[in-house]
N, C-alpha and C positions, 0 to 999 in steps of 0.2 A: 533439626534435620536428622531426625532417626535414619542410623542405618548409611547413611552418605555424608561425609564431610564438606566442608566448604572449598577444599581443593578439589576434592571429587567430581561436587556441584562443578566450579568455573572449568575441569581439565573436559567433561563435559559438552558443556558450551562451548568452548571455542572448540571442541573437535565436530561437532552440529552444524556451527560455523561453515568447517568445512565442507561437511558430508552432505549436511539438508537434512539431515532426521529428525530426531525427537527432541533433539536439544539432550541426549543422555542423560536425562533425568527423570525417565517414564513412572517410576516408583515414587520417586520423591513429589512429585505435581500430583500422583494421582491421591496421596496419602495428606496434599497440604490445600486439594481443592474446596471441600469443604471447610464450612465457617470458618474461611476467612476474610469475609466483608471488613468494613471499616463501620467502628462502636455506631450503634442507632444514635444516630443525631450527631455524629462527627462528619467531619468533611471527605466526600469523598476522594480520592488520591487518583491522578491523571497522569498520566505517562505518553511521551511522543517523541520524533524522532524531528530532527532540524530541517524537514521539507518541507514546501506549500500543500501536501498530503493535508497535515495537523491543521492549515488556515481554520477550519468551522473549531476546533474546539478551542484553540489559539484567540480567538478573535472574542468570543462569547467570554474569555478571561479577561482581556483586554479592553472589553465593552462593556465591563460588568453585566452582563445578561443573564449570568449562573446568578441564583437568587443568594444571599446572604446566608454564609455558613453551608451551601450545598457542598464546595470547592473548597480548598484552602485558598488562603486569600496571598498565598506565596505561586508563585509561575509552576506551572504545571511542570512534571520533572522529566528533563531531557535526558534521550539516551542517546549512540550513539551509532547502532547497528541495530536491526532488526533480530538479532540470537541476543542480544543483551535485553532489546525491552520485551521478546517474547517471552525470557526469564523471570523476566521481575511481574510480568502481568501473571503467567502460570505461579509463581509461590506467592500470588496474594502481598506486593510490595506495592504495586498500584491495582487500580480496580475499573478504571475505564480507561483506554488505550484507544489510538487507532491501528487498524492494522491492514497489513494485505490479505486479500481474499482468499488467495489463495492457501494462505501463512493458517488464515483462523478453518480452515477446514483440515489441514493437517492435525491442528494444536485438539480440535475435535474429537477429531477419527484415530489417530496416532495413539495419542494420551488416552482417551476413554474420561475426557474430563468436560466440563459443562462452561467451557466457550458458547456464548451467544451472538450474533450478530444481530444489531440495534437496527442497522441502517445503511445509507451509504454514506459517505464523506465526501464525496465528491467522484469525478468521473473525468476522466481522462490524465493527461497533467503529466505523460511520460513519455521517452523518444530513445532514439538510438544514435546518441550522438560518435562521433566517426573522427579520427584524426584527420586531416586536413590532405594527405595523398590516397585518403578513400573516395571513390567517385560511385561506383559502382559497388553494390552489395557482393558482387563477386571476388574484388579487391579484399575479401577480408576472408578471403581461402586463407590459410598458412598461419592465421593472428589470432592472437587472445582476444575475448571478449570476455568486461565484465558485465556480473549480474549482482544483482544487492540481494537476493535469496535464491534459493532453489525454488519453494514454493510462492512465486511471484508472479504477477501476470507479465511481467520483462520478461521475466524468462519463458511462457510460455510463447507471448506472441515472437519473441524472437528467433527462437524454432522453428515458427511457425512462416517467419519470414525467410528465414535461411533455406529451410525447406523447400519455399515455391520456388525460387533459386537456382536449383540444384545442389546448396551447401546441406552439409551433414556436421551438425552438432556433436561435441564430443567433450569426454571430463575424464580429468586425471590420464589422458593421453597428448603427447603433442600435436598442433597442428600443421597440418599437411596440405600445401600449396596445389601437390599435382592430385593429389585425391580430393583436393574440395571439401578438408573439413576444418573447424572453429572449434579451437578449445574453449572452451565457457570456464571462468573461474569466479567464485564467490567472491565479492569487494566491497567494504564500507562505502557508502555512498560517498563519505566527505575523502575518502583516499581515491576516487577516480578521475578525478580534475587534475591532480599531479602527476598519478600513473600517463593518463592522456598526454600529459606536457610535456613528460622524459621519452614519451614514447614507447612505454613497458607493454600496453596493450593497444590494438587497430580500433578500437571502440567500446562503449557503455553503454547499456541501457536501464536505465532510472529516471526515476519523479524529479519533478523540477527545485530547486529551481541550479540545479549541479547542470542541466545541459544550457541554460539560460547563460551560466557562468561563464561556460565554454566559447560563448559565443560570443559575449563583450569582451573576456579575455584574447579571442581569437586561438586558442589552443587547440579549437574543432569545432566543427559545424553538425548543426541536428538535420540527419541522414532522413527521417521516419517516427513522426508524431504517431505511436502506439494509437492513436482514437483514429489514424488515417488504415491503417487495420481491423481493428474492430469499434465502430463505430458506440462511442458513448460509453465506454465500458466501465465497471467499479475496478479501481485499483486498490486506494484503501478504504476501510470499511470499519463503525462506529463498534467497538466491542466493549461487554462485558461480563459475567460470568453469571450462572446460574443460583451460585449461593446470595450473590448482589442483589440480586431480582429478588430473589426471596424474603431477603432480611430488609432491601431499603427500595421495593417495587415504587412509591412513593419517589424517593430522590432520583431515580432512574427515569422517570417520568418527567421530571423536572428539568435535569441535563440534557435528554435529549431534544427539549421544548426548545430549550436554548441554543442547542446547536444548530438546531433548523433555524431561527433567528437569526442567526450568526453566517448563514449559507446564502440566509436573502441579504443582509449585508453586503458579503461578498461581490453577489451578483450585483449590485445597487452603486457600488465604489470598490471599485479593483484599488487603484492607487492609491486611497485613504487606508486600506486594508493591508497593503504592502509597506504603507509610511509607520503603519502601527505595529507592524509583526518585524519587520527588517530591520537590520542595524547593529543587531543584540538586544534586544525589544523580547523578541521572542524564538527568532531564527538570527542568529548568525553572519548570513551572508548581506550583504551591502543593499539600501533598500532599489538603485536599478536596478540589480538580478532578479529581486522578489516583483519587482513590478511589470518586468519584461516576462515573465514566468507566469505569470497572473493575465498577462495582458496580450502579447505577441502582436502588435500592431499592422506587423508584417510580416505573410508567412516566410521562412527562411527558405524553402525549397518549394517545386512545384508541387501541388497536395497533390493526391491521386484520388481523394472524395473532398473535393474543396465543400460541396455542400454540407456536408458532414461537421464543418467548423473543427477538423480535429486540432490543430493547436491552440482549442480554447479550452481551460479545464473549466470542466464545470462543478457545479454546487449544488448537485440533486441528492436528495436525501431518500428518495424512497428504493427498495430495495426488490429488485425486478428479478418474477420467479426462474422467467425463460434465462436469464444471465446466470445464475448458479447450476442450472440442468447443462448449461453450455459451457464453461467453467471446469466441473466436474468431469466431463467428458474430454476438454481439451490436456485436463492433467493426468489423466491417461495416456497420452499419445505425448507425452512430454518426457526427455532424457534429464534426469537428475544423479547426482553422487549422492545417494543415503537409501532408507527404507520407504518402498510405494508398495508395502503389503498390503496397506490398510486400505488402498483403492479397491482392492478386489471383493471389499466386502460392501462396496457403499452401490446404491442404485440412484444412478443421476437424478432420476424420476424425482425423488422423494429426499433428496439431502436438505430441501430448500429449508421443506416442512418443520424439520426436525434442529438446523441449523439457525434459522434466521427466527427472531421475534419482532415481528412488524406491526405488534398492536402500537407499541407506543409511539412510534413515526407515523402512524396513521392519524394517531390522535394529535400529533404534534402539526401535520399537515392540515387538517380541522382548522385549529387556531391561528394559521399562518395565512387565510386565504387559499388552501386547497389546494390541489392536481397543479389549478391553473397559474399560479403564482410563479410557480419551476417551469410552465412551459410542459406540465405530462397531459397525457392522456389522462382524461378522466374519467377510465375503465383501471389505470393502475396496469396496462400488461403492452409490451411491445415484443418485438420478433428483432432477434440478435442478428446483426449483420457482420460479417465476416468475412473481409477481402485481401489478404496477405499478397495475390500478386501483383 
């Protein structure tokens, strides 16, 4: 760690934490992005965070699907905040991650470092769950909300709901009841289910299955399945790095063969998929959360696109250009605490091109039975739908 120490690195991150920037390490990522793959013909190292996000790469460890020796044959390694495993995936400590969409076009553009996106991990799988004297999105004038990152599609679509509203987002300011605004504060996913329960914040928005939780616990109910806003959308998203690609394009072809494997699974047996990840299996929380999370048998509230299926996550892997041009544009218009310099240089048009690698989910879709197997278009392109009121 030329040049930065190891307090320097962690004082860093959790100030990133706060802010939503670079993670304050921009020198150090940009100087440790090159060769650092894992040795030709060792395993390569997985990193993920404790939600139904991780299920495709989770599951494909659990089902032995990753071929012998591609993986290590130890559980993929958990983190537990997204500034923790964006850290370890930028210095080359893991090498395929899942991440948010949003997260890997910052880590991109920010850094000047060779983030790829593989694919999708799946699509939908998040809400705005609300303490129990919330009824009304208007009720959460005056009250904290959290968010699990800055650069998260929580966070955007939640702006985006506030907005249609009348509420006005805000950070590192209090909020104000008679002015109609919501302080947004950064929160570990696994600390928002107790902030919720003491009552510290009016509501959350994150990946399941923490709003799942909420709701066998009864600590609060899910106000707004995220997919009942933007229909179908990528949350987290299959990453890994350019120098990988390089050094094991082979092994990279193979994981992601298996994660798509792993996503028809999913779709094929929710509950077996839930009995295999939950528990401490692989995630943490008890296997009804993960199966109610997986499953929602019955919607919690009245949808506003019931057609839409938004409280179903799903498990499409292919990686849709019109969602990243829509994406790009939405984090524009989005209030964050840190650095959105780097927006001003990117053209929505053309981030897809440059950002996403979809030969090998192409190829992986090939092998799986095709478009059709997920339920896509077998043209590969749809038109983003976008309804916050």
């Amino acid at each position: 760690m030329t040049g930065l120490t190891r307090r320097r690195l962690l004082l860093g991150t959790a100030a990133a934490a706060a802010a939503g920037g670079v993670f304050g390490i921009g020198d150090l990522a940009r100087a440790a992005l090159p060769g650092r793959a894992s040795q030709a013909g060792g395993p390569l190292r997985i990193g993920y965070l404790p939600i139904t996000d991780a299920a495709p790469l989770l599951l494909a460890h659990s089902a032995a699907l990753y071929p012998a020796g591609l993986v290590s044959s130890a559980k993929p390694v958990m983190f537990r905040s997204w500034s923790a495993l964006g850290e370890a995936f930028v210095t080359g400590k893991v090498d395929v991650v899942h991440l948010l969409m949003p997260m890997a076009v910052q880590l991109r553009y920010a850094l000047g470092g060779g983030v790829r996106v593989l694919g999708w991990n799946h699509t939908n799988g998040s809400a705005l769950t609300v303490a129990p004297h919330i009824h009304d999105l208007a009720d959460l004038a005056g009250t904290q909300v959290a968010i699990p990152f800055w650069w998260s599609i929580h966070n955007i679509v939640l702006q985006q709901l506030l907005r249609s509203h009348g509420l006005r987002p805000v950070v590192r300011r209090s909020a104000s009841r008679s002015a109609g605004t919501v302080e947004l504060i950064v929160m570990s996913p696994a600390d928002m289910v107790p902030a919720l329960a003491n009552r510290s914040i009016g509501g959350y928005v994150v990946a399941d299955p923490f709003n799942a939780v909420a709701q066998i616990k009864k600590i609060g109910r899910i106000h707004t399945f995220l997919g009942d806003v933007w229909r179908d959308h990528a949350c987290c998203v299959l990453v890994t790095r350019d120098d990988v690609i390089a050094q094991r394009s082979g092994a990279i072809a193979q994981l992601t063969d298996a994660v798509v494997g792993a996503q028809l699974l999913l779709n094929a047996d929710r509950a077996g998929a839930a009995k295999a990840l939950g528990g401490g299996n692989y995630l943490p929380q008890p296997v009804p959360a993960i199966q109610l999370a997986l499953t929602y048998p019955e919607a919690p509230y009245r949808l506003a696109h019931p057609d839409w299926r938004p409280e179903r996550v799903g498990f499409d892997p292919f990686p849709f250009p019109s969602f990243t041009q829509r994406l790009v544009e939405a984090m524009g218009e989005t209030v964050i605490d840190g650095d959105r310099r780097f927006l001003d240089r990117l053209d929505p048009t053309r981030v897809h091109a440059d950002l996403v690698d979809d030969h090998f989910v192409r190829s992986a879709l090939a092998r799986h039975g095709g478009p059709a197997a997920f339920g896509l278009a077998t043209t590969l392109t749809r038109e983003e739908q976008v309804h916050p009121a």
